[in-house]
C-alpha positions in Angstrom: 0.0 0.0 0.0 1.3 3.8 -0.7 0.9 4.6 3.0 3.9 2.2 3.7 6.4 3.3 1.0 8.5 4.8 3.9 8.8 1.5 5.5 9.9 0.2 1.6 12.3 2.5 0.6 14.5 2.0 4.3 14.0 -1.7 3.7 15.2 -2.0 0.4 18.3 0.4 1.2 19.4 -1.8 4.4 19.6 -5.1 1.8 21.2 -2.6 -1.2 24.0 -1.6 1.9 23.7 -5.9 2.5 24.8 -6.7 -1.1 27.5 -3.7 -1.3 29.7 -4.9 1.4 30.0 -8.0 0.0 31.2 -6.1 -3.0 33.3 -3.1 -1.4 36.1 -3.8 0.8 35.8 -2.1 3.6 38.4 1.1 5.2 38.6 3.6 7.5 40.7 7.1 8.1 43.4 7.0 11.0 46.0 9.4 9.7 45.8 7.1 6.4 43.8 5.2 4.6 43.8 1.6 5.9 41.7 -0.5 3.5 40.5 -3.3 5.9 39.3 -5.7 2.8 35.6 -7.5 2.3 33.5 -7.2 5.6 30.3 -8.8 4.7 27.2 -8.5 6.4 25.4 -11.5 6.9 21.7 -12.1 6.7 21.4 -13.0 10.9 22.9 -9.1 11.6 19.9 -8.0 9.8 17.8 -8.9 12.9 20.6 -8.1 15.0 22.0 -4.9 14.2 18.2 -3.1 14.4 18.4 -4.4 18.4 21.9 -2.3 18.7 20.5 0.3 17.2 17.3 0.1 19.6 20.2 0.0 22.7 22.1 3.2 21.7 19.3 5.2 19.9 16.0 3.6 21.7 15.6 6.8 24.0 14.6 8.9 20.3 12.3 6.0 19.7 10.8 6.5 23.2 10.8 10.0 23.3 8.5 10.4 19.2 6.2 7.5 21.6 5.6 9.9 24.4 5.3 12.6 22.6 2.2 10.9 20.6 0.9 10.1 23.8 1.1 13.6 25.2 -1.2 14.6 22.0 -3.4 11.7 22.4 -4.6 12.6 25.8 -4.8 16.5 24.5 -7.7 15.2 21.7 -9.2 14.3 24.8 -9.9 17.4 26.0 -12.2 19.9 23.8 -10.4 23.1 24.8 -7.7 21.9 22.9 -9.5 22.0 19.6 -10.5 25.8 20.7 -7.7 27.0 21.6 -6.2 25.7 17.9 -9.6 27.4 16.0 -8.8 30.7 18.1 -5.5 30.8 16.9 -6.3 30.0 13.0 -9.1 32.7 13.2 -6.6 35.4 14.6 -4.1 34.5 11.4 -7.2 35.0 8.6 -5.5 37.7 6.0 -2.0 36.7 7.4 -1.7 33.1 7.1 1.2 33.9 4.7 3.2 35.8 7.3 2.0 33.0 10.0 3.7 30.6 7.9 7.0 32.3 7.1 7.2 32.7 11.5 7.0 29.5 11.9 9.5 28.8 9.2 12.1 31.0 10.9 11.2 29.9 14.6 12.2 26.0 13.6 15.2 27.1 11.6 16.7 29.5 13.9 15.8 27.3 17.4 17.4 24.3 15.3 20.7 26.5 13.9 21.4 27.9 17.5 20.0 25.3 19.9 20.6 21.8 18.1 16.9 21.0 19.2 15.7 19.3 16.0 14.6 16.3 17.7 12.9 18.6 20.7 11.1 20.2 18.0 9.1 17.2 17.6 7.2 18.2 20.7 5.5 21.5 18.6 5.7 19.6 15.6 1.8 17.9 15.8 0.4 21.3 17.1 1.8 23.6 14.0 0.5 20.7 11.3 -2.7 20.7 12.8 -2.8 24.9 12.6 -1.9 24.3 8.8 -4.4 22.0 8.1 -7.2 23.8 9.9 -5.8 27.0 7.6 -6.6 25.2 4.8 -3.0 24.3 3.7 -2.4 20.9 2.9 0.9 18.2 4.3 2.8 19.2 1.8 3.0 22.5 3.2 3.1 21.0 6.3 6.2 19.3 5.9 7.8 22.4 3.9 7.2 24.7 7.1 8.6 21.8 9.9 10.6 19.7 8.1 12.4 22.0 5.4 12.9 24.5 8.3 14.6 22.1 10.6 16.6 21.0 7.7 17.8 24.7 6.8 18.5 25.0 10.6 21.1 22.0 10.3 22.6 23.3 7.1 23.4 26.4 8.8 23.7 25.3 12.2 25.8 28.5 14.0 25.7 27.8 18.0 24.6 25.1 18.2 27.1 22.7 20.0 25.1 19.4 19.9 25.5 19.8 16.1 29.0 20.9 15.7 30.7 19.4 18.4 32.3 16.7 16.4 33.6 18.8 13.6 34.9 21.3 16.1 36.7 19.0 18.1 38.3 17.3 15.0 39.4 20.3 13.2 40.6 21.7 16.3 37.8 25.1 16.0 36.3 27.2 17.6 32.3 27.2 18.0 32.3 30.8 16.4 34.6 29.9 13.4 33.1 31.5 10.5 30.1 32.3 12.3 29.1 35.1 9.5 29.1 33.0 7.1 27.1 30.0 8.7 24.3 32.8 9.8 24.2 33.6 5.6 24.0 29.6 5.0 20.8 29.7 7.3 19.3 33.2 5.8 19.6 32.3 2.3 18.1 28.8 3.7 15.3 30.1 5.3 14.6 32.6 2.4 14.5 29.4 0.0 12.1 27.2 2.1 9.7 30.3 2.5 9.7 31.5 -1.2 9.0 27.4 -2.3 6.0 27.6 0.5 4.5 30.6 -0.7 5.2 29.1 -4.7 3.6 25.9 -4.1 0.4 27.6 -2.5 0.1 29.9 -5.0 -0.6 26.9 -7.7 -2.3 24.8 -5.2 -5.0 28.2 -5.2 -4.9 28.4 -8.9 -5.3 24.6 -9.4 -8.9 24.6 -6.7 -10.1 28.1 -8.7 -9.9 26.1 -12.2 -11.3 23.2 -10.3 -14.3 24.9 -8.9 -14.7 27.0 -12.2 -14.7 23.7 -14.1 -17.4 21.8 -12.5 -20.1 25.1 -12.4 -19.6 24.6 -15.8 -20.5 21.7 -16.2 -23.3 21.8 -13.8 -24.6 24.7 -16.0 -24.5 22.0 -18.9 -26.3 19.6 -17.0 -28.9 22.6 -16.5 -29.0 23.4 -20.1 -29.6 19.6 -21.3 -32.4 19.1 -18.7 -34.1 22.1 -19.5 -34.3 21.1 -23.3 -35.4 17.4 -22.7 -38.3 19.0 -20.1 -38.9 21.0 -23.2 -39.7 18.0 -25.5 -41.9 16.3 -22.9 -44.2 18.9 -22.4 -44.4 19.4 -25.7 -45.2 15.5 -26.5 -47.7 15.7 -23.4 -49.8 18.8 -24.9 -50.0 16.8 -28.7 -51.5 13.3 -27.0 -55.1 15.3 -25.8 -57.3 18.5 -26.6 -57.4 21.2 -24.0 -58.6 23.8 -23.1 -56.1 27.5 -23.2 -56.7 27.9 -19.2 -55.7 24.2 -18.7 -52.6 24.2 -21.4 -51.5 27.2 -19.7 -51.5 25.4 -15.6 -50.1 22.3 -17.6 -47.4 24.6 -18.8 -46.8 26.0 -15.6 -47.2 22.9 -13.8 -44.4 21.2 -15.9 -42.3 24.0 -15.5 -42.2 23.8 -11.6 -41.8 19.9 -12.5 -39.1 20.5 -14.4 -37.7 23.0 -11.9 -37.7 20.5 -9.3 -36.8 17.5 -11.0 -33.4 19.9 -12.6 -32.2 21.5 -9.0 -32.6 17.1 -7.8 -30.6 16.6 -10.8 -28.0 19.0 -10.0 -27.2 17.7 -6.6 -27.2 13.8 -7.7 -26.0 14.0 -11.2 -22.6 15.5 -10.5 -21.0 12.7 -11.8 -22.1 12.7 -15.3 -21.5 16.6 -15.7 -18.0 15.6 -14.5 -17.4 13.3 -17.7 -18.0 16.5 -20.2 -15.0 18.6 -18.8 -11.4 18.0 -18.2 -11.3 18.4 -14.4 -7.7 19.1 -12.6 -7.3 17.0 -9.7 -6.2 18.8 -6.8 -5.3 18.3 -3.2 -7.8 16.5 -1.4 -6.1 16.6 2.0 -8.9 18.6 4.3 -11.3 15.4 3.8 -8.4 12.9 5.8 -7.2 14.7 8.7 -8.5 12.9 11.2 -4.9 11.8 12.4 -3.6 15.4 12.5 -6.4 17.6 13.4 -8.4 16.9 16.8 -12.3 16.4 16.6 -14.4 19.7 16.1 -16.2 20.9 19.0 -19.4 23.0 18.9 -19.0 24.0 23.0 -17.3 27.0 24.0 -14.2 26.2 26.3 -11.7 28.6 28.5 -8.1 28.5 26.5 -6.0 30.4 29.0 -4.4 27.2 30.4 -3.2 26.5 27.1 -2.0 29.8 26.5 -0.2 30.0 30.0 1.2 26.0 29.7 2.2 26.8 26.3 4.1 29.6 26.8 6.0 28.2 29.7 6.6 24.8 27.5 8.4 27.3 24.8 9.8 29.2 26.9 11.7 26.3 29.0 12.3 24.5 26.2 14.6 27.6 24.7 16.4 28.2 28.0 17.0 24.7 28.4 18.8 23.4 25.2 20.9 27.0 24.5 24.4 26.4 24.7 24.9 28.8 27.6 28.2 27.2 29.0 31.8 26.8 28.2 30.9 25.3 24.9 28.8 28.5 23.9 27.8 31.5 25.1 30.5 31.5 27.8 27.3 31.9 30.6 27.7 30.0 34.2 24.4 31.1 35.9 22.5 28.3 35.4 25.2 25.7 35.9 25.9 27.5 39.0 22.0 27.7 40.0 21.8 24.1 39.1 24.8 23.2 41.3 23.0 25.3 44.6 19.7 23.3 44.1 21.7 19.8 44.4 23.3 21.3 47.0 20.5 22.5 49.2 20.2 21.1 52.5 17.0 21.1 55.2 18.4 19.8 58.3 21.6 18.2 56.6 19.1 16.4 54.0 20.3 17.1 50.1 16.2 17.6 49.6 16.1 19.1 46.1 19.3 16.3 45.1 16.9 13.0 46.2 13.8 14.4 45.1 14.6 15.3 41.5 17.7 12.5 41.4 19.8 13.4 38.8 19.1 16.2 36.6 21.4 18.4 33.9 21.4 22.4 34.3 20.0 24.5 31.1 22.1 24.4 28.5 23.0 20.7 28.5 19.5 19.0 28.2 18.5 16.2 26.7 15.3 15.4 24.7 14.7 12.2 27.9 14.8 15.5 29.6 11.7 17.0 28.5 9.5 13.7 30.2 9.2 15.0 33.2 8.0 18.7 32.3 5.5 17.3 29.3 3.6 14.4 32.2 3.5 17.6 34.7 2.0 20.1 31.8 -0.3 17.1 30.5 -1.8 16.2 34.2 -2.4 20.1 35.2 -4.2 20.3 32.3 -6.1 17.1 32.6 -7.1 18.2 36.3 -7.9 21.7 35.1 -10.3 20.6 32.5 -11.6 17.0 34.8 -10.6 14.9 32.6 -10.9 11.5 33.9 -8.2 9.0 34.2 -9.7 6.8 32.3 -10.2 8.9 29.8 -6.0 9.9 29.9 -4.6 6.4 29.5 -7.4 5.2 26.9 -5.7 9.2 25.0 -2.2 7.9 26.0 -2.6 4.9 24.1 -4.3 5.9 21.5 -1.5 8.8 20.9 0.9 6.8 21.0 -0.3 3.7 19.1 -0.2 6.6 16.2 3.9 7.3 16.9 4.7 3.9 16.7 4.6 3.8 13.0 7.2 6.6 12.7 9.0 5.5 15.8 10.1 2.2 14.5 11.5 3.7 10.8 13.8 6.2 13.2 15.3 2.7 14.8 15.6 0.9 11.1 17.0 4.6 10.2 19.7 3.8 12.3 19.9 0.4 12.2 21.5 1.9 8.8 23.8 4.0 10.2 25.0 0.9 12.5 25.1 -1.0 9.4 27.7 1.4 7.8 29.5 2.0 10.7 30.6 -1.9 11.3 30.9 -2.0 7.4 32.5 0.9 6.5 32.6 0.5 2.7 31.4 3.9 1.8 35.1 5.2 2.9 36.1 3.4 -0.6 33.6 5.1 -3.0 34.3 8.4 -1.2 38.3 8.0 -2.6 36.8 6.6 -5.9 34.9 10.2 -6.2 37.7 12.6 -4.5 40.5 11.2 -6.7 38.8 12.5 -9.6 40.5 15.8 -9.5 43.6 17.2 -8.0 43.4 18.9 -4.7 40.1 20.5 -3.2 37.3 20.1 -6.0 34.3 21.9 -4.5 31.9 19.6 -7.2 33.5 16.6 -6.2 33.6 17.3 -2.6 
């Protein structure tokens, strides 16, 4: 089936990556190249390799689960689906500029924060403002996944990101920082002017549509009219009458006909459809069940979502900037950390054994974000008397929905696992660099 071409195409590369390294020898860079000859993969690490990549990278896995459960029990409560139609009718005329801000948030949080996994928290709640624009998922995925993209491409503080290349070429965070920050404008530009492209010929595409088919219903009118025509005409031949009668008959058939053409229009679309060329278009806003929580007729308070959501954001920035050594040069909040530990109530570390281990901002974690997401979910759910029933049956049903997605991130990296035990790729790297003398920017 389409819906699992995902699942296809990282299949398919895993046994491709199989069948090269029994073709590639293997190497790896240590100061030289040191070809390490044929390491083949065999058919039982195909099973086993997706387990060590569940070991090291399981926690990602874990974290895309919560995170549908968290939005699972949110469906749950009706507010939610206010607060969401509040905002949408606050952007109408500036859904354009809406959409280009959310652009820039992801890429610039992802280019100076390294939270592109994070992101996946907000990632739900901005598809389903999208869709309830009237935008489809391809726009969707332009605004959160082509921003978090650019955000990586020009990644600028972020240390998470650039640690590794930093460390290896001996840098510092800053190097060429004016030129990374132009990598991530010209980005973001890019990703914004495609957006605002494709939605201007999605818009011409439904105007054509809709044009189309009122033509053709006017044809359908047209036709009917002229076969009512005949009838009555047949009728009034068969038997004599009298000028009054004709005249009701006429007026008779002609509400008939009135009638039977304004039935015909609403059940005879189909065959009007066959006399034009229609342009299929999106057809997104019919299936978004998944992405959009259920419509609610009700009026509900939003200002616990407005308060929890701004303290979500609002933590989540402060807690994955690099503030430290590593960035910004900023102690306070390794230093406010270290006094929490540290506090004692009658020689008790109270703050140390009741929160157990936990990092200061600037060096969180995505397994990091559990804690604050269950305590935002269950104010909410007590606020609104939600039942507890009712939050496990949402838990479960969320995250029955992420487990789909969660288990292509492990066979993602089952991949990467894959070419790191069998490095061949070191060898067709060579094959492509030794095409030209030197640095080759095209070959590099």
């Amino acid at each position: 089936m389409k819906k699992h071409n995902i699942f296809k195409v990282v299949l398919v590369t895993m046994f491709l990556l199989l069948v090269l390294s029994w073709i590639l020898p293997a190497a790896y860079y240590s100061g030289e190249y040191v070809d390490q000859g044929r390491v083949q993969m065999g058919l039982f690490d195909l099973f086993n390799y997706p387990l060590t990549s569940l070991s090291y990278f399981g926690y990602i896995a874990m974290f895309i689960v919560f995170v549908g459960g968290f939005y699972g029990i949110l469906y749950k409560i009706p507010a939610y689906r206010t607060f969401l139609d509040k905002i949408v009718n606050f952007s109408k005329g500036k859904e354009k500029v809406i959409l280009s801000l959310m652009v820039i948030l992801f890429a610039v949080l992802t280019s100076i924060c390294g939270v592109q996994f994070g992101l996946i928290i907000f990632v739900p709640f901005v598809v389903s403002l999208i869709l309830l624009m009237g935008y489809d998922k391809i726009v969707a995925a332009l605004v959160t996944v082509g921003s978090i993209c650019v955000g990586l491409a020009g990644s600028t503080y972020s240390f998470n990101n650039l640690n590794v290349l930093t460390s290896y070429f001996n840098l510092d965070l800053k190097y060429q920082i004016g030129v990374r920050f132009v990598i991530l404008f010209v980005g973001i530009a890019l990703v914004i002017f495609n957006t605002l492209m494709y939605i201007k010929k999605s818009m011409i595409d439904v105007k054509i549509e809709k044009k189309t088919v009122k033509k053709a219903e006017e044809k359908v009118e047209i036709k009917e009219e002229k076969v009512s025509t005949k009838t009555v005409e047949k009728n009034s031949g068969k038997k004599t009458v009298s000028k009054a009668s004709s005249k009701t008959g006429k007026t008779n058939s002609k509400s008939k006909t009135a009638n039977k053409s304004s039935k015909s229009r609403k059940s005879d679309n189909k065959a009007a459809l066959k006399d034009e060329d229609i342009i299929v278009v999106r057809e997104t806003r019919n299936d978004n069940s998944d992405f959009v929580p259920a419509k609610v007729d009700s009026k509900h308070k939003i200002w616990p979502f407005v308060v929890t959501s701004i303290l979500l954001f609002v933590l989540f920035v402060l807690a994955f900037i690099t503030w430290g050594e590593n960035g910004f040069g900023v102690k306070l909040f390794d230093n406010m950390t270290k006094s929490v530990s540290e506090f004692t109530l009658f020689k008790f570390p109270l703050f140390a054994k009741l929160l157990g281990t936990f990092n200061s901002f600037g060096n969180w974690t995505i397994t990091d974000l559990f804690l604050p997401m269950a305590m935002i979910i269950l104010i909410l759910a007590i606020i609104y008397k939600v039942k507890f029933d009712d939050i496990i049956d949402g838990f479960v049903a969320g995250a029955k929905k992420a487990l789909a997605p969660a288990v292509i991130v492990i066979l993602i990296y089952t991949i990467l696992v894959l070419v790191t035990y069998h490095p061949f790729q070191l060898t067709i790297y060579k094959a492509i660099l030794g095409l030209g003398k030197g640095f080759n920017i095209v070959t590099t």
